[in-house]
C-alpha positions in Angstrom: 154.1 -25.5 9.5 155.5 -27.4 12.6 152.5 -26.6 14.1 150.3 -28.2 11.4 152.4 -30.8 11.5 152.3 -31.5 15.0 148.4 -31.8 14.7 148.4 -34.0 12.3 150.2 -36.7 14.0 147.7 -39.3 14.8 148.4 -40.1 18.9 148.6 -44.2 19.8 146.2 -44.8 22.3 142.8 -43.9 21.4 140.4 -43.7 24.2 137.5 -46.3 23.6 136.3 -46.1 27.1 133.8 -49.4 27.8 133.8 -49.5 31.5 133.4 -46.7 33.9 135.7 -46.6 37.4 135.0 -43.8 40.0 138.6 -44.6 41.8 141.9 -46.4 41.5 141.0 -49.0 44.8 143.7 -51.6 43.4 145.5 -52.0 40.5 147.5 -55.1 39.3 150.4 -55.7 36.9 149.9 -59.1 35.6 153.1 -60.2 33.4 153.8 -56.6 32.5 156.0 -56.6 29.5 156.8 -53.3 28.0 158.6 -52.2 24.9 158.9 -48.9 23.3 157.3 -48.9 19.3 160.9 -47.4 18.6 163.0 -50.6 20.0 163.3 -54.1 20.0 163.9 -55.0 23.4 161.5 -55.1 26.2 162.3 -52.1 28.8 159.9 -53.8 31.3 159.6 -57.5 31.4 157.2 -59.8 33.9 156.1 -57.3 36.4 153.6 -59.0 38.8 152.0 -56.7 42.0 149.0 -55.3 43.5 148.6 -51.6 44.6 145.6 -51.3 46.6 144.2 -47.7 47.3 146.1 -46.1 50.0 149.6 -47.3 50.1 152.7 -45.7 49.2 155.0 -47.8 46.6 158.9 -46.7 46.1 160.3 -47.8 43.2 164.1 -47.6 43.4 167.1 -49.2 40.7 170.3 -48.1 38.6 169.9 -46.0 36.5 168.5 -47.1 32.9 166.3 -50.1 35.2 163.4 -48.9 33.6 162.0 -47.1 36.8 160.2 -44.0 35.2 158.9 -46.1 32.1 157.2 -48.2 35.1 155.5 -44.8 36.5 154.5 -43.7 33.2 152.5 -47.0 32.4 149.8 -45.7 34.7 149.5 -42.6 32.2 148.6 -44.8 29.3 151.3 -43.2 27.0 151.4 -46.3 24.9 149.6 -49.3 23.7 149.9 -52.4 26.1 148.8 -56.2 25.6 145.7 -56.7 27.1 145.3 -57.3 31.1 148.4 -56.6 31.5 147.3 -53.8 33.7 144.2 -53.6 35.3 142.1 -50.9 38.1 139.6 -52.4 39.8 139.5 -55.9 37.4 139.0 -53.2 34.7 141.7 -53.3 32.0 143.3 -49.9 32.0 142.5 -49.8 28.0 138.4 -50.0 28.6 139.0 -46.7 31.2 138.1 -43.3 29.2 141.8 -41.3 29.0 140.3 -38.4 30.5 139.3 -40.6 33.7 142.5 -42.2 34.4 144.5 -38.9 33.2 142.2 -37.1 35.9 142.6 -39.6 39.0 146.2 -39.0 38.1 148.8 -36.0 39.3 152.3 -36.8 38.2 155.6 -34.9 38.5 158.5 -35.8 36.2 162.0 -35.2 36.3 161.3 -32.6 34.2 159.0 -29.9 35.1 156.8 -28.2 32.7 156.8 -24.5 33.6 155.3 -21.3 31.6 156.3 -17.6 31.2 153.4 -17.0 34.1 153.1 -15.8 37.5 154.2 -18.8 40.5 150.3 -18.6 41.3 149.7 -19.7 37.9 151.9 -22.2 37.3 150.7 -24.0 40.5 146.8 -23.4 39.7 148.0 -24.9 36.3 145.5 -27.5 35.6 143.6 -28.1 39.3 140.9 -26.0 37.4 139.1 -24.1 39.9 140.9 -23.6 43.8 140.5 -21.5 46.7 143.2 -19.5 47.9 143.1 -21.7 51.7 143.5 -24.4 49.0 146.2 -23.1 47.0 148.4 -22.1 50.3 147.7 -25.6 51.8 149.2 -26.7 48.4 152.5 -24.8 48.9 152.2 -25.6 52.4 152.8 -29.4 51.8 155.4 -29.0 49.3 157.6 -27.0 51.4 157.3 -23.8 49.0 156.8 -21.2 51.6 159.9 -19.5 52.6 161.0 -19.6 48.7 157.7 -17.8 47.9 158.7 -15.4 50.9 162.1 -14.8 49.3 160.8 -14.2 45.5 160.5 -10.1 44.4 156.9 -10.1 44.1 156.3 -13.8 45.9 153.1 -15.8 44.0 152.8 -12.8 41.6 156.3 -13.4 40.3 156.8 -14.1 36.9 158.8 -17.5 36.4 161.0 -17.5 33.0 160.6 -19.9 30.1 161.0 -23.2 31.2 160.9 -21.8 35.5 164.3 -20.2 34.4 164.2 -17.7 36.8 164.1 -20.7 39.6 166.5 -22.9 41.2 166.5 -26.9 40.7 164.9 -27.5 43.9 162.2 -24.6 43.7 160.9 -26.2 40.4 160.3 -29.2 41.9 158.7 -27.6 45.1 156.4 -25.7 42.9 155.1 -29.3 40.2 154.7 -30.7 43.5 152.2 -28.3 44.8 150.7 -28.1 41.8 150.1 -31.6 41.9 149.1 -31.8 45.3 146.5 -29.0 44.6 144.8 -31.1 42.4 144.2 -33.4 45.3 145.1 -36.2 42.6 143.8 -40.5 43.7 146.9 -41.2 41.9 150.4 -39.4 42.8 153.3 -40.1 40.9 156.7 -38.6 41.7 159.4 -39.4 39.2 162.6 -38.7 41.2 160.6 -35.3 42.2 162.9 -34.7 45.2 166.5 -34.8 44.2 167.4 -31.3 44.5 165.7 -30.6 47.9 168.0 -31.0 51.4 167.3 -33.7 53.6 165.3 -31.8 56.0 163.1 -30.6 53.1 163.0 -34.0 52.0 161.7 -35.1 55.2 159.0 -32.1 55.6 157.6 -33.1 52.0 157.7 -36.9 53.0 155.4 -36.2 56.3 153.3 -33.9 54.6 152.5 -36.9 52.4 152.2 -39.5 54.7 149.8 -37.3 56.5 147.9 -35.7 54.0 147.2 -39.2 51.4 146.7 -42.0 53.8 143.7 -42.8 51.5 145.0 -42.3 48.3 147.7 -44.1 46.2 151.5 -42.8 45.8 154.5 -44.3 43.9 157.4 -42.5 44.5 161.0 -43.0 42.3 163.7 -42.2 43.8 167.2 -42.6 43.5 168.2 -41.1 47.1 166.9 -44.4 49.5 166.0 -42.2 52.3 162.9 -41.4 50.1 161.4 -44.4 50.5 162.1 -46.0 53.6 159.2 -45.0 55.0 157.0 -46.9 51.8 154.5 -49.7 52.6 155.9 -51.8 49.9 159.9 -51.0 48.0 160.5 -52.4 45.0 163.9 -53.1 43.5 163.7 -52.7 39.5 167.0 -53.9 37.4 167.0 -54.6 33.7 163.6 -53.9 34.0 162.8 -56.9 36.3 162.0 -57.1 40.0 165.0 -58.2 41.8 163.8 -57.1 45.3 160.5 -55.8 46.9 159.6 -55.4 50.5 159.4 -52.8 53.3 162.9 -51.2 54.2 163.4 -52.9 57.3 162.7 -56.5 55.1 165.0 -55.2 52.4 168.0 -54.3 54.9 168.1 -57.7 56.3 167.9 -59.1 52.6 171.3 -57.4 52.2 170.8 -57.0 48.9 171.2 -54.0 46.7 168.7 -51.6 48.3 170.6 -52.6 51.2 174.4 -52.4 50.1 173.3 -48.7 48.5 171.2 -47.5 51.5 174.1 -48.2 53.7 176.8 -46.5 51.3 174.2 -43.0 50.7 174.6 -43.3 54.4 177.7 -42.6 54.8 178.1 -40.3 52.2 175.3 -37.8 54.4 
């Protein structure tokens, strides 16, 4: 019956695709104003930028500034006015779902693991991958001495919901699974908060290596995340209060700066 009922549940954005895009080479928010259909008040208001192909955005804020609502608009969860958001001077609504959905690799905060083997929950999705593939994969997200530690390593069966692994090996593992799938679009929600610093730093090379011509917006609530961004932006009460590179942002003295300089001292 909940199954049934589940199905029948009609889903809000229906994908009328009228303009075909091969890849993401700049998107723009335009007066981005978002509100959930189960609220009244807007959890994004008046966001203006351009992401061209190839940078790396941070998006940092308190928490409750709206942050992952801002990653999950390029997901096209929900109905938004019209060129509000736009790839390539296309309005995200005239893209086919399955296009955007399939330019797009995104890790969330939390991470959607099945009663499978680790191989399989990183092939999850990437569709068809070479084992050079899949080890450069776990390679980039810092996976392989956890692999080297598990029982039976990739053959090891992970528990409902990755129960069997720790806070930080979840995340490793969406994030190879997302790298896998070589994706124009990366979005990390907060995807490193259980890792070390040096870990941190490993994953965060491996990226700026590995993506310098695709697009990848990172949120993070620990700075050092996203000092090395092209463009950091400052989200609170789902506004724009700051944006610039770290180095602009420090001599703002603002809040990025104020809260860089106290996670600083707490290391």
């Amino acid at each position: 019956d909940r199954l049934e009922a589940t199905m029948r549940v009609k889903p809000l954005i229906a994908s009328t695709p009228r303009k075909h895009v091969d890849r993401p080479e700049r998107i723009e928010m335009n007066d981005l104003t978002f509100t959930y259909p189960e609220t009244a008040h807007p959890v994004l208001r008046d966001l203006n930028m351009t992401i061209e192909q190839g940078t790396t955005i941070g998006i940092v804020g308190p928490t409750g500034s709206g942050k992952t609502t801002f990653l999950r608009q390029f997901l096209r969860e929900y109905p938004i006015g019209r060129d509000m958001l736009t790839v390539n001077g296309v309005p995200y609504e005239d893209v086919a779902l399955e296009t955007v959905r399939g330019w797009t690799g995104y890790v969330s905060q939390e991470h959607l693991l099945f009663s499978k083997s680790v191989r399989d929950n990183i092939l999850f999705g990437a569709g068809e991958a070479t084992e050079a593939e899949l080890q450069e994969a776990i390679r980039l997200a810092s996976f392989e001495k956890d692999i080297e530690t598990l029982e039976q390593g990739l053959e090891t069966m992970v528990g409902e919901r990755g129960i069997t692994l720790s806070g930080g090996q979840k995340q490793r593992l969406s994030i190879a699974r997302a790298m896998l799938k070589k994706p124009e679009l990366l979005l990390l929600d907060d995807s490193l908060s259980a890792v070390d610093a040096k870990t941190e730093s490993h994953i965060i090379d491996s990226i700026r290596s590995n993506r310098h011509q695709s697009t990848t917006l990172i949120v993070a609530h620990r700075l050092s995340a996203v000092a090395h961004a092209d463009e950091i932006i400052v989200l609170q009460d789902g506004m724009i209060s700051e944006r610039g590179t770290h180095d602009s942002l420090m001599a703002q003295n603002g809040w990025y700066a104020q809260q860089f300089e106290r996670q600083s001292e707490e290391m």
